[in-house]
PQR file with spaces between the fields and no chain letter, atoms N, CA, C, O and H, PARSE charges and radii, in Angstrom:
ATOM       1  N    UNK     1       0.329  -13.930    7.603 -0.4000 1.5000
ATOM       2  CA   UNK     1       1.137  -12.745    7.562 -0.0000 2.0000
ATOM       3  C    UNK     1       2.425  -13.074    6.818  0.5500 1.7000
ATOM       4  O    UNK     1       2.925  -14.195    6.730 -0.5500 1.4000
ATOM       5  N    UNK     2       2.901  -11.919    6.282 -0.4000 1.5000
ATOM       6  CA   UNK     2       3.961  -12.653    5.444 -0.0000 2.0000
ATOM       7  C    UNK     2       5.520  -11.791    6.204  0.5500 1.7000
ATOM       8  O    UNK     2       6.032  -10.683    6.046 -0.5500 1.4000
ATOM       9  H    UNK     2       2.495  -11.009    6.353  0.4000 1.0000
ATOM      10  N    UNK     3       5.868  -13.085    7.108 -0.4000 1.5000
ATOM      11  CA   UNK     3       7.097  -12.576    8.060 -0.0000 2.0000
ATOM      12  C    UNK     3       8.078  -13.620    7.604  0.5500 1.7000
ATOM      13  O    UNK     3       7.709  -14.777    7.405 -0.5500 1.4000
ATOM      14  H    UNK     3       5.452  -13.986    7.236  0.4000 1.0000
ATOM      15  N    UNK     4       9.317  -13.234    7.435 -0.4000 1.5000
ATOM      16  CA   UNK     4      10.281  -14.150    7.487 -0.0000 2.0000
ATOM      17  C    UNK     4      11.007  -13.992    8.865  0.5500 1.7000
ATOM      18  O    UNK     4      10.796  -13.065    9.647 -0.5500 1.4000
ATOM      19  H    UNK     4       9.617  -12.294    7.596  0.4000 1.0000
ATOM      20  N    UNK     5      11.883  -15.008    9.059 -0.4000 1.5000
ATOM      21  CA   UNK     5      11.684  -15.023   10.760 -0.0000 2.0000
ATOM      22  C    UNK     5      13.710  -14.695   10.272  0.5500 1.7000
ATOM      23  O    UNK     5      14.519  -15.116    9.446 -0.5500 1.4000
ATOM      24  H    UNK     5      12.056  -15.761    8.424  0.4000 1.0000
ATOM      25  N    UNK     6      13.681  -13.975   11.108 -0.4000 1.5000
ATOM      26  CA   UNK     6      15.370  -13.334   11.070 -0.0000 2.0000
ATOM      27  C    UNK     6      15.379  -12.405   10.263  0.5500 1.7000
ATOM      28  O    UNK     6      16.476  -11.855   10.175 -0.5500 1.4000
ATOM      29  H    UNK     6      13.023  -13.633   11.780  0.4000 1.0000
ATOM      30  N    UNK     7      14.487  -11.953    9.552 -0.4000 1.5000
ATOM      31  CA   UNK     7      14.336  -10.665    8.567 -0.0000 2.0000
ATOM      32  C    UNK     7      13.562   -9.282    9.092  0.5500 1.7000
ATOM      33  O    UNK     7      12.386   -9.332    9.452 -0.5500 1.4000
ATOM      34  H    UNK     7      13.596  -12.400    9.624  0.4000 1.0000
ATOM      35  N    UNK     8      14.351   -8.014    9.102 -0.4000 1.5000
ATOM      36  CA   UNK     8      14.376   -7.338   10.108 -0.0000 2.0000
ATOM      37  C    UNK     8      13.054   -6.861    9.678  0.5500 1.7000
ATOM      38  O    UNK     8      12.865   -6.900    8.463 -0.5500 1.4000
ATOM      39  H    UNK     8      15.307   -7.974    8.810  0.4000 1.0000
ATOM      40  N    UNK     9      12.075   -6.408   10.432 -0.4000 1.5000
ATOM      41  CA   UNK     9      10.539   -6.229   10.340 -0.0000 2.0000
ATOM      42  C    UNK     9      10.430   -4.571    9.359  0.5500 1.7000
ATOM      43  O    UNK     9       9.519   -4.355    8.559 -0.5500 1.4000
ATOM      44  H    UNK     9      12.228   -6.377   11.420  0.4000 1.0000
ATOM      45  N    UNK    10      11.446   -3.669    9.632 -0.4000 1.5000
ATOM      46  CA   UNK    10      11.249   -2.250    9.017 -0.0000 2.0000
ATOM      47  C    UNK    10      12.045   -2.548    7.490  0.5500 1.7000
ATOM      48  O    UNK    10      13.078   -3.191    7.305 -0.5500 1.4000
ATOM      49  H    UNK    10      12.186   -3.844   10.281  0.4000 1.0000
ATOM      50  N    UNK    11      10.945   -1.650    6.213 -0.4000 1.5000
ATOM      51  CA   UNK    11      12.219   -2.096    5.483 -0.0000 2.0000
ATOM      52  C    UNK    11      11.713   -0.738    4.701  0.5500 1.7000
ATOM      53  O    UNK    11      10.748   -0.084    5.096 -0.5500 1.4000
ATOM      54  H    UNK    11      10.106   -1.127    6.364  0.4000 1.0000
ATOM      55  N    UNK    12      12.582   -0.362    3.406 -0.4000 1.5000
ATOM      56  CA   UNK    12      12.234    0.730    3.248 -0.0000 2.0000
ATOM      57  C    UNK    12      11.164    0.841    1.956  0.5500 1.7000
ATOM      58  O    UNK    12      11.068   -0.233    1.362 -0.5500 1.4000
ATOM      59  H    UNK    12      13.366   -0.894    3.085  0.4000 1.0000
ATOM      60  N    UNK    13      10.445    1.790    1.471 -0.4000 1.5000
ATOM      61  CA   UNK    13       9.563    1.665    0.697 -0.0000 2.0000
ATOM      62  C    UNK    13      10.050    1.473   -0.911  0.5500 1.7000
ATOM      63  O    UNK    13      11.200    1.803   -1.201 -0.5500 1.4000
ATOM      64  H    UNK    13      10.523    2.662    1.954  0.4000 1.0000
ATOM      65  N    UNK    14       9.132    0.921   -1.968 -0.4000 1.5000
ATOM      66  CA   UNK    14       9.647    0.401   -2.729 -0.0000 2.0000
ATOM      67  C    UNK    14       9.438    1.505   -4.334  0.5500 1.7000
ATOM      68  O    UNK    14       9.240    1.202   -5.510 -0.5500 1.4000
ATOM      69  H    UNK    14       8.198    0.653   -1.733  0.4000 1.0000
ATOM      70  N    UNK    15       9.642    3.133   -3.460 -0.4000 1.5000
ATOM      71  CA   UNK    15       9.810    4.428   -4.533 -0.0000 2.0000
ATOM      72  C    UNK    15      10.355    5.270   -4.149  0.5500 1.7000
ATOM      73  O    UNK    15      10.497    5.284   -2.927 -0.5500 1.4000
ATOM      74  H    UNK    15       9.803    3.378   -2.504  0.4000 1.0000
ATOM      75  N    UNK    16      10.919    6.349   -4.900 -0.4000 1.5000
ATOM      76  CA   UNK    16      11.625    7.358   -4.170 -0.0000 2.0000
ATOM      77  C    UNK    16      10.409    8.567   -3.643  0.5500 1.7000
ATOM      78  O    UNK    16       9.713    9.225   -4.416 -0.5500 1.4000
ATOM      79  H    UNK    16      10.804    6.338   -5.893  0.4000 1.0000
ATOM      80  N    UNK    17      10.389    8.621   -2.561 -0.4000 1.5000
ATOM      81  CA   UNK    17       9.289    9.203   -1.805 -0.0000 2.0000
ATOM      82  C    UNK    17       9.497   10.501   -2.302  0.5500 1.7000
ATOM      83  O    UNK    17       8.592   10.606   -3.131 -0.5500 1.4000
ATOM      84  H    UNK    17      10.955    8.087   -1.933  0.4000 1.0000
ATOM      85  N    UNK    18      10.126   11.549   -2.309 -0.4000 1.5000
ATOM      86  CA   UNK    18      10.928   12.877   -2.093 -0.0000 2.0000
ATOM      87  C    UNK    18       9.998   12.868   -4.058  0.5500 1.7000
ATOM      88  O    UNK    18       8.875   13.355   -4.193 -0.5500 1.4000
ATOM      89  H    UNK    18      10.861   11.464   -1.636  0.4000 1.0000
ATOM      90  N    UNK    19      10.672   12.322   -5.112 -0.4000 1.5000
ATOM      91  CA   UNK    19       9.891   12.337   -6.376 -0.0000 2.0000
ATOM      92  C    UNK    19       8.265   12.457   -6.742  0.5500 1.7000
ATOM      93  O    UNK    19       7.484   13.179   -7.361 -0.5500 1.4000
ATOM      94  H    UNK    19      11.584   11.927   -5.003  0.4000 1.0000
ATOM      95  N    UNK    20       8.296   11.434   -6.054 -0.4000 1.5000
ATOM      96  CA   UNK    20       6.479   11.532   -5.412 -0.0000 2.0000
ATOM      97  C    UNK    20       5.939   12.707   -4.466  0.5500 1.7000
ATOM      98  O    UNK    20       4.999   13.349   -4.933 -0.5500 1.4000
ATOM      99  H    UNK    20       8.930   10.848   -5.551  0.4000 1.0000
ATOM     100  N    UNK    21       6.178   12.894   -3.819 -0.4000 1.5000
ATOM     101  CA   UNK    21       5.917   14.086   -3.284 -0.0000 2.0000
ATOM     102  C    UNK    21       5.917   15.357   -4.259  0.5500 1.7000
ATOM     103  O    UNK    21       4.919   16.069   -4.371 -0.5500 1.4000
ATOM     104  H    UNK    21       6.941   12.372   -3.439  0.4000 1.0000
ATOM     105  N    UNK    22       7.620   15.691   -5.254 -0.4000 1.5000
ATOM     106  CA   UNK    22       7.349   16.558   -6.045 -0.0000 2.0000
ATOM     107  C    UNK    22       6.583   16.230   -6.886  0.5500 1.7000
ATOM     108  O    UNK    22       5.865   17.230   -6.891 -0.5500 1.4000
ATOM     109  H    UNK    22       8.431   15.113   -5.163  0.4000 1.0000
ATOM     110  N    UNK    23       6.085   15.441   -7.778 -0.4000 1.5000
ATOM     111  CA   UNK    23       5.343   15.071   -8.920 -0.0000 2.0000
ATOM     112  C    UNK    23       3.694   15.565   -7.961  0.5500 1.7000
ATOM     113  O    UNK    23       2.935   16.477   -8.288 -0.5500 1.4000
ATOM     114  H    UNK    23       6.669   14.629   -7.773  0.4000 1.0000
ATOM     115  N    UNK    24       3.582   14.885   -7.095 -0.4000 1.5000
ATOM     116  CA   UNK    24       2.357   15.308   -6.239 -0.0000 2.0000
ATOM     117  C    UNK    24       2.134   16.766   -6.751  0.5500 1.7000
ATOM     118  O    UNK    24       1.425   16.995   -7.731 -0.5500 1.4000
ATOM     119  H    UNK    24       4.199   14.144   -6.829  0.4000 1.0000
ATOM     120  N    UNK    25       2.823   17.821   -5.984 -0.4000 1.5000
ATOM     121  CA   UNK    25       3.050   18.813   -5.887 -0.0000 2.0000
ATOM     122  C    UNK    25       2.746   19.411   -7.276  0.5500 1.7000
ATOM     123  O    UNK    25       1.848   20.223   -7.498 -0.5500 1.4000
ATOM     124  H    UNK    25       3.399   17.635   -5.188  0.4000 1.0000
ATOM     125  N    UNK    26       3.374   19.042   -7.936 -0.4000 1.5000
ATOM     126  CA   UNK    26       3.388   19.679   -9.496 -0.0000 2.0000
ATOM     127  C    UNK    26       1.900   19.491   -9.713  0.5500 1.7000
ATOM     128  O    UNK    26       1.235   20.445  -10.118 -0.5500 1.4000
ATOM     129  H    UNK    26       4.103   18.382   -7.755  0.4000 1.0000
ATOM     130  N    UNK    27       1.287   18.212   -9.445 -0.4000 1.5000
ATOM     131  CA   UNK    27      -0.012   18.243  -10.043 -0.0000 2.0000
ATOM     132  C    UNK    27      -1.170   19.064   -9.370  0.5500 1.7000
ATOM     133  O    UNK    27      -2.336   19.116   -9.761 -0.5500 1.4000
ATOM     134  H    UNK    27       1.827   17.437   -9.116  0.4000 1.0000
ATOM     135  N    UNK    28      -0.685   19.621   -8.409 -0.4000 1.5000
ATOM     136  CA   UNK    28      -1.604   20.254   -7.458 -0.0000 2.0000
ATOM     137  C    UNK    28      -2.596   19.056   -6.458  0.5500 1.7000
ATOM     138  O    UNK    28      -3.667   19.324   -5.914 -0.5500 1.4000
ATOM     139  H    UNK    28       0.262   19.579   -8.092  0.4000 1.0000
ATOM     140  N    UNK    29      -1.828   17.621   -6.422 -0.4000 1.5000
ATOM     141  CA   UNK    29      -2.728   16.405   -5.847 -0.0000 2.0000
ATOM     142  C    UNK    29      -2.132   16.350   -4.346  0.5500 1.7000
ATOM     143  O    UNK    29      -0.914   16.441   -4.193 -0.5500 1.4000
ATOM     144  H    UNK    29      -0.958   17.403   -6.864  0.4000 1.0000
ATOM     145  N    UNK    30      -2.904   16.217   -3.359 -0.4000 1.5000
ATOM     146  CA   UNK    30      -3.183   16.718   -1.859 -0.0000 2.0000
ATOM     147  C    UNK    30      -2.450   15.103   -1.533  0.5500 1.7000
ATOM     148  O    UNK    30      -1.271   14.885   -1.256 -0.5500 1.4000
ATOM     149  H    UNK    30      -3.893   16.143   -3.483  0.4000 1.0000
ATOM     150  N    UNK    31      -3.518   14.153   -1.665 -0.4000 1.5000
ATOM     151  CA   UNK    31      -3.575   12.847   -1.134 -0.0000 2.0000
ATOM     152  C    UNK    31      -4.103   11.977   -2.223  0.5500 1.7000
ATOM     153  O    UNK    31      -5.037   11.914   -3.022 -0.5500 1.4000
ATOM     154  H    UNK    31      -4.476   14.330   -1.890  0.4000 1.0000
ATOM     155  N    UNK    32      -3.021   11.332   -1.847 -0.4000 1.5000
ATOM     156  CA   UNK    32      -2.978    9.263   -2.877 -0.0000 2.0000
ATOM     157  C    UNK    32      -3.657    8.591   -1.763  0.5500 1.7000
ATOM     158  O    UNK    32      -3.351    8.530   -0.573 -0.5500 1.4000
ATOM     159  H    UNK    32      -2.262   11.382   -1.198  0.4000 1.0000
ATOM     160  N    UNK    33      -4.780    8.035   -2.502 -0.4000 1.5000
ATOM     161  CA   UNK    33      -6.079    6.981   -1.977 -0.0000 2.0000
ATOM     162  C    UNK    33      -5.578    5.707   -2.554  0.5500 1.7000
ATOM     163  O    UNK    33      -5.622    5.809   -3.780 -0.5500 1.4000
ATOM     164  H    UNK    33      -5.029    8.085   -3.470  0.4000 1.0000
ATOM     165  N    UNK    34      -5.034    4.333   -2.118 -0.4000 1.5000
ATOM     166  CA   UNK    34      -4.860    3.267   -2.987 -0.0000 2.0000
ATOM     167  C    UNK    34      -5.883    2.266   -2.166  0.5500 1.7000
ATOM     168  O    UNK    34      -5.915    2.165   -0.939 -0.5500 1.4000
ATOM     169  H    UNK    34      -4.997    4.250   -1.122  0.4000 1.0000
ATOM     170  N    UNK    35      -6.713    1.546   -3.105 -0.4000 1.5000
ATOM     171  CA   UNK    35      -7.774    0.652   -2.383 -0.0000 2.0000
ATOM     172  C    UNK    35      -7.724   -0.712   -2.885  0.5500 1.7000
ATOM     173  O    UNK    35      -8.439   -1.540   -2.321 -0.5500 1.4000
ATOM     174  H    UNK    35      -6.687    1.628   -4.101  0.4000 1.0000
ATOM     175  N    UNK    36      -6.815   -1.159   -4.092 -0.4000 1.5000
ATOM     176  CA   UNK    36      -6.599   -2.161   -5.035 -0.0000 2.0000
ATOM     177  C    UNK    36      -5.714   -2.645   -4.077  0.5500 1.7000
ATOM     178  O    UNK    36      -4.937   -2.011   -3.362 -0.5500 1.4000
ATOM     179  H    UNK    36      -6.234   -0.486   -4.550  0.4000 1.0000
ATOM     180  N    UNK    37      -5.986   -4.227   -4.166 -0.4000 1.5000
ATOM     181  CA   UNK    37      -4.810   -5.096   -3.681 -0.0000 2.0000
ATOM     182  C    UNK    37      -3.737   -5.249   -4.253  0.5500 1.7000
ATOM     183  O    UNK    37      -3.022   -6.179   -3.878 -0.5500 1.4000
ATOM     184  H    UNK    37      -6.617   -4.742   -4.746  0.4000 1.0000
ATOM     185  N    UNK    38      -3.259   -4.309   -5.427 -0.4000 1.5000
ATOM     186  CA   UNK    38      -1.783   -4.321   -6.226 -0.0000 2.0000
ATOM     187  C    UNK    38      -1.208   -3.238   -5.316  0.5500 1.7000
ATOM     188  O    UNK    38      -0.188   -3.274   -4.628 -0.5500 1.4000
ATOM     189  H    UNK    38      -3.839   -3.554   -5.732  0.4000 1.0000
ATOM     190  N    UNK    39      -2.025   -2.359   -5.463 -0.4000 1.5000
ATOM     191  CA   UNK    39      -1.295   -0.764   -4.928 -0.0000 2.0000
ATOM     192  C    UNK    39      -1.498   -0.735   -3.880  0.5500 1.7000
ATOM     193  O    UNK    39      -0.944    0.283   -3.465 -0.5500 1.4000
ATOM     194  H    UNK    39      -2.854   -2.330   -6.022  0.4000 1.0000
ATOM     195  N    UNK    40      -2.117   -1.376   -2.860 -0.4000 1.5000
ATOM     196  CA   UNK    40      -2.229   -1.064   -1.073 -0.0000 2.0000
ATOM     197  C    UNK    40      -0.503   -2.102   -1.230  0.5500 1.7000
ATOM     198  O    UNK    40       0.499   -1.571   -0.752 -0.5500 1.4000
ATOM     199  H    UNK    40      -2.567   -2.203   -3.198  0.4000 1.0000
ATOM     200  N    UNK    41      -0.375   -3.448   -1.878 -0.4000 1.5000
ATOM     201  CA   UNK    41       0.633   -4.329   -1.325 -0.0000 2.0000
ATOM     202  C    UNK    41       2.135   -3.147   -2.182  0.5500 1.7000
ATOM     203  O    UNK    41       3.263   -3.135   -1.690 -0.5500 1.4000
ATOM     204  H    UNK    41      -1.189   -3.880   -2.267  0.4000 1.0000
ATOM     205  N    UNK    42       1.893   -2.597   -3.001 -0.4000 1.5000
ATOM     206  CA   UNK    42       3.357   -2.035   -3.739 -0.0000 2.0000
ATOM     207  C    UNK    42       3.131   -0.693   -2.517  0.5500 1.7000
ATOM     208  O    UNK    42       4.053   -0.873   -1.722 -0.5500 1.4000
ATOM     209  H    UNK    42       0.976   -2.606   -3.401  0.4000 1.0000
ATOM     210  N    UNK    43       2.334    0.512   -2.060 -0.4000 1.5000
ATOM     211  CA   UNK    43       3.179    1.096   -1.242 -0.0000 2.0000
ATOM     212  C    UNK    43       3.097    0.722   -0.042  0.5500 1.7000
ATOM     213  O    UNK    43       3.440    1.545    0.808 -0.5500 1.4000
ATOM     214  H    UNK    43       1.584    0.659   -2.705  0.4000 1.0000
ATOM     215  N    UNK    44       2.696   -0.411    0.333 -0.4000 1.5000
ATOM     216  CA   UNK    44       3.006   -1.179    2.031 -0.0000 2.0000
ATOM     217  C    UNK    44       4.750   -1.799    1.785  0.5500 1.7000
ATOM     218  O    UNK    44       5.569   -2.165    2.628 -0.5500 1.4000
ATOM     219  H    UNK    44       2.418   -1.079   -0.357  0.4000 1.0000
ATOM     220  N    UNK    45       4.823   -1.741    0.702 -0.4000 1.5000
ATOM     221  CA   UNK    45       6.469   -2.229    0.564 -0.0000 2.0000
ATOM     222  C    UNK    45       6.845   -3.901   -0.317  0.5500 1.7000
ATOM     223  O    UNK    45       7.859   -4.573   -0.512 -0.5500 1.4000
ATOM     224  H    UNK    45       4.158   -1.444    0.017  0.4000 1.0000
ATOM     225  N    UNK    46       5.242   -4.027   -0.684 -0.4000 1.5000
ATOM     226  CA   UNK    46       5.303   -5.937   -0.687 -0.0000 2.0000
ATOM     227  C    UNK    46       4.132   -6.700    0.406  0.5500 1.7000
ATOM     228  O    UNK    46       3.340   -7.613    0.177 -0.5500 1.4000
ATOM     229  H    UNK    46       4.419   -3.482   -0.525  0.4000 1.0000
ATOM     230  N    UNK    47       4.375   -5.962    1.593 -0.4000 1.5000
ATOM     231  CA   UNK    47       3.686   -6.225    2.634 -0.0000 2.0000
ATOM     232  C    UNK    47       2.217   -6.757    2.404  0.5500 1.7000
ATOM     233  O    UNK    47       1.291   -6.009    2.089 -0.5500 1.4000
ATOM     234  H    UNK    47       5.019   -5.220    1.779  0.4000 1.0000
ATOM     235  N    UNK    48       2.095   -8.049    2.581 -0.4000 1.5000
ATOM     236  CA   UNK    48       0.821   -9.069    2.547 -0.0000 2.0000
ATOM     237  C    UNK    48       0.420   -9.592    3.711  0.5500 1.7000
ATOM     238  O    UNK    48       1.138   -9.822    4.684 -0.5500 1.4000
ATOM     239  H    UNK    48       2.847   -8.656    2.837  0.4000 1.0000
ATOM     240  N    UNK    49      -1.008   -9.824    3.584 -0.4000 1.5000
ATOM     241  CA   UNK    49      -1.916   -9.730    5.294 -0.0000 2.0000
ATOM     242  C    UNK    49      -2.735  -10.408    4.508  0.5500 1.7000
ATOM     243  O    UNK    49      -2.667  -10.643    3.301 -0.5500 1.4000
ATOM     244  H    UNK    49      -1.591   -9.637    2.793  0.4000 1.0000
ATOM     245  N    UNK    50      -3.798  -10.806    5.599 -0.4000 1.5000
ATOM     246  CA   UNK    50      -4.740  -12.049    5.029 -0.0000 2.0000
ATOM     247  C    UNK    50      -6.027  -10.959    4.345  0.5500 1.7000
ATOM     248  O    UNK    50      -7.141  -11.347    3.993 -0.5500 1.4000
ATOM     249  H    UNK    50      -3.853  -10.616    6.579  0.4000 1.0000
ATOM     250  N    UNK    51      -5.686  -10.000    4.300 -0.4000 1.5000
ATOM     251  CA   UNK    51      -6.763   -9.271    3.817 -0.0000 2.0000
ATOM     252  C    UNK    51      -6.658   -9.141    2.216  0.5500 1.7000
ATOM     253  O    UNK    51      -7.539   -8.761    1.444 -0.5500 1.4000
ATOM     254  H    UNK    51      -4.781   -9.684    4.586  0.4000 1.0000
ATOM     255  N    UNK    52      -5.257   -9.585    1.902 -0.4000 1.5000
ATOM     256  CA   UNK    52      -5.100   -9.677    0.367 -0.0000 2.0000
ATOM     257  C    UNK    52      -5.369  -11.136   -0.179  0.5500 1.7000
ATOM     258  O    UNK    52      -4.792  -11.504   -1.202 -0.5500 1.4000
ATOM     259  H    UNK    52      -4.541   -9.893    2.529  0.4000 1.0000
ATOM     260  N    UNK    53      -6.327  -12.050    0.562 -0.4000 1.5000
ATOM     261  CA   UNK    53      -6.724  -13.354    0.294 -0.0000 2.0000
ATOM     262  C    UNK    53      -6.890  -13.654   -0.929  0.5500 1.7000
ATOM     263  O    UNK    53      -6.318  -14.339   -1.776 -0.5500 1.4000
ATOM     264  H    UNK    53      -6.795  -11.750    1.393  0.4000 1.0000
ATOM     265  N    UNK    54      -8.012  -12.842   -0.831 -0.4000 1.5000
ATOM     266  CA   UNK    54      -9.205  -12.794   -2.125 -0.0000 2.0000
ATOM     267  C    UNK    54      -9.212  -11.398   -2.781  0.5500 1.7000
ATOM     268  O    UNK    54      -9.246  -10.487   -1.954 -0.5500 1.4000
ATOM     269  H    UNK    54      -8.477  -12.285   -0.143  0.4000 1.0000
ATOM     270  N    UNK    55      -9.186  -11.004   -4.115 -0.4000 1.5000
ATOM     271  CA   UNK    55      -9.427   -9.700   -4.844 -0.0000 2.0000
ATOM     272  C    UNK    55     -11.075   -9.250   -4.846  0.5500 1.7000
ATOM     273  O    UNK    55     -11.812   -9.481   -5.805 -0.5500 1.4000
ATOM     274  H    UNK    55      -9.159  -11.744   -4.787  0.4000 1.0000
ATOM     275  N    UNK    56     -11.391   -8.760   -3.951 -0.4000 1.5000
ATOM     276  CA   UNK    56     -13.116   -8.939   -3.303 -0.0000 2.0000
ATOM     277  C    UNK    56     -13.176   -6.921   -3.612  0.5500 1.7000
ATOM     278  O    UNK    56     -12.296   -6.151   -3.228 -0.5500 1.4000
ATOM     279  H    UNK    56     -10.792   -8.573   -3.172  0.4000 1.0000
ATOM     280  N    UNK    57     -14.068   -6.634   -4.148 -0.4000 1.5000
ATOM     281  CA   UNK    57     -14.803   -5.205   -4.331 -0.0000 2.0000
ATOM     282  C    UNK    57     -14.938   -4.581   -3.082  0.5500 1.7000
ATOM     283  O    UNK    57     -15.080   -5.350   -2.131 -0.5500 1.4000
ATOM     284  H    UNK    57     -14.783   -7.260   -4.460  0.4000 1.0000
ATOM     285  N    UNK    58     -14.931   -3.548   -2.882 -0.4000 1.5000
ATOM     286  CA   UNK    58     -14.934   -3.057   -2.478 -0.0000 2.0000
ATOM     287  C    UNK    58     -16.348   -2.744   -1.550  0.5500 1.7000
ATOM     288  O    UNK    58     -16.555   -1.555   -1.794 -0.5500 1.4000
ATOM     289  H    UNK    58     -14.816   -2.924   -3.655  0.4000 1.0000
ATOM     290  N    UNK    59     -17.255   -3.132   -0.760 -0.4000 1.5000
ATOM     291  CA   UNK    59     -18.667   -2.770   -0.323 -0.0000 2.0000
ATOM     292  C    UNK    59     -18.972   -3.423    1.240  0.5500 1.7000
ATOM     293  O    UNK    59     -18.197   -3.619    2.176 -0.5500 1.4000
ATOM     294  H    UNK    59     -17.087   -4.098   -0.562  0.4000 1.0000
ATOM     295  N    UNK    60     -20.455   -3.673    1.100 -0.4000 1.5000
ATOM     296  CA   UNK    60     -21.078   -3.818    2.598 -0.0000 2.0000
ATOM     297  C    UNK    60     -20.795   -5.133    3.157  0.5500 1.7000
ATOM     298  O    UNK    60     -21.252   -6.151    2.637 -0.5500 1.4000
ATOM     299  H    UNK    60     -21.084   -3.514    0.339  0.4000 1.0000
ATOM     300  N    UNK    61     -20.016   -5.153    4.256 -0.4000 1.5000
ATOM     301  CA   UNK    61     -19.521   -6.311    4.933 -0.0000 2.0000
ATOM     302  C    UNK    61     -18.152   -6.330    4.807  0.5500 1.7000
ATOM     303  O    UNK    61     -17.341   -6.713    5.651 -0.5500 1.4000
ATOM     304  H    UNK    61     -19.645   -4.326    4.678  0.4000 1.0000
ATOM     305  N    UNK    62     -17.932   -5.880    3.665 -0.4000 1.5000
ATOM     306  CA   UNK    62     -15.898   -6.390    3.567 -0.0000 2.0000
ATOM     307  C    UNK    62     -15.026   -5.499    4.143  0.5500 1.7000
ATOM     308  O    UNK    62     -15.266   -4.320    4.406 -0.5500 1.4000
ATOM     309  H    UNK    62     -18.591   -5.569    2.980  0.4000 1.0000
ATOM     310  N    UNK    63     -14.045   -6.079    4.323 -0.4000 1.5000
ATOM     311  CA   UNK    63     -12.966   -5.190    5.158 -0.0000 2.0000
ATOM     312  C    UNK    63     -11.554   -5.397    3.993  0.5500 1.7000
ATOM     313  O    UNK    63     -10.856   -6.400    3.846 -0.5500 1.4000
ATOM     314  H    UNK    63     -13.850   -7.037    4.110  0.4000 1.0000
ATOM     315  N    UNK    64     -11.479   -4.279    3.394 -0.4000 1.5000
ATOM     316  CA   UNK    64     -10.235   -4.326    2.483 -0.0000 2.0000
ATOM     317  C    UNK    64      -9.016   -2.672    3.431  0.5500 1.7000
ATOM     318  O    UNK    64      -9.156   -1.513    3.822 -0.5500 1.4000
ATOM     319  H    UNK    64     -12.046   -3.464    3.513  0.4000 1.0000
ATOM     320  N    UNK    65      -8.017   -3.695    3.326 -0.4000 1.5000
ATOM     321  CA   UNK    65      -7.050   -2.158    3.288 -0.0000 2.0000
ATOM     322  C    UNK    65      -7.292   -1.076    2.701  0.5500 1.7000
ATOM     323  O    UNK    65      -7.975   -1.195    1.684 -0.5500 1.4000
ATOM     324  H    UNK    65      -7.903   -4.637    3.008  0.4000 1.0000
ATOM     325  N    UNK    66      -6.931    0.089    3.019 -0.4000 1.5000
ATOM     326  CA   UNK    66      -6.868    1.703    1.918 -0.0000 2.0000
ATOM     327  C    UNK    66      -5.381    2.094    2.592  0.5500 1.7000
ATOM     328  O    UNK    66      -5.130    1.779    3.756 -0.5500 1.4000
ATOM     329  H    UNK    66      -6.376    0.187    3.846  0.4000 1.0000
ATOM     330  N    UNK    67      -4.451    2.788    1.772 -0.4000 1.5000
ATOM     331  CA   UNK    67      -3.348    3.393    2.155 -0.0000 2.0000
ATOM     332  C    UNK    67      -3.628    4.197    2.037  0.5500 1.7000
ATOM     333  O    UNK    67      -4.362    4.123    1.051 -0.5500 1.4000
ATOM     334  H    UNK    67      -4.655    3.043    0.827  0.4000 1.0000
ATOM     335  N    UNK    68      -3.593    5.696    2.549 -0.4000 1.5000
ATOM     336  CA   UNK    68      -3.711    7.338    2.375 -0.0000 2.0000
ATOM     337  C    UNK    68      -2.233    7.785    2.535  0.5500 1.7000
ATOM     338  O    UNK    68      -1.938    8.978    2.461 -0.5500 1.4000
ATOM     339  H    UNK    68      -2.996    5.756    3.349  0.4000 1.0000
């Protein structure tokens, strides 16, 4: 897990949310699906877990993050 120890656990996200949302909006797009280990770790904040080990496809048996 990637913790630094004295580093406060909440931190804030790494886009302006409120932009995203309007740009959303404009496009008529409901919901952001991210399933890539670039884009699950950029809107988790950075945030790395042992599930970003390996860059492994997506299928039967594996367990990868999805952000919605």
């Amino acid at each position: 897990m990637n913790v630094v120890p004295g580093k406060n656990a909440v931190s804030t996200i790494p886009f302006d949310h409120a932009r995203v949302d309007r740009l959303m909006e404009e496009a008529g797009i409901d919901v952001l699906l991210a399933t890539s280990k670039h884009n699950t770790q950029y809107l988790l904040g950075g945030y790395k877990f042992i599930f970003f080990a390996a860059m492994d496809a997506i299928g039967h048996s594996r367990y990868l993050p999805v952000v919605v």
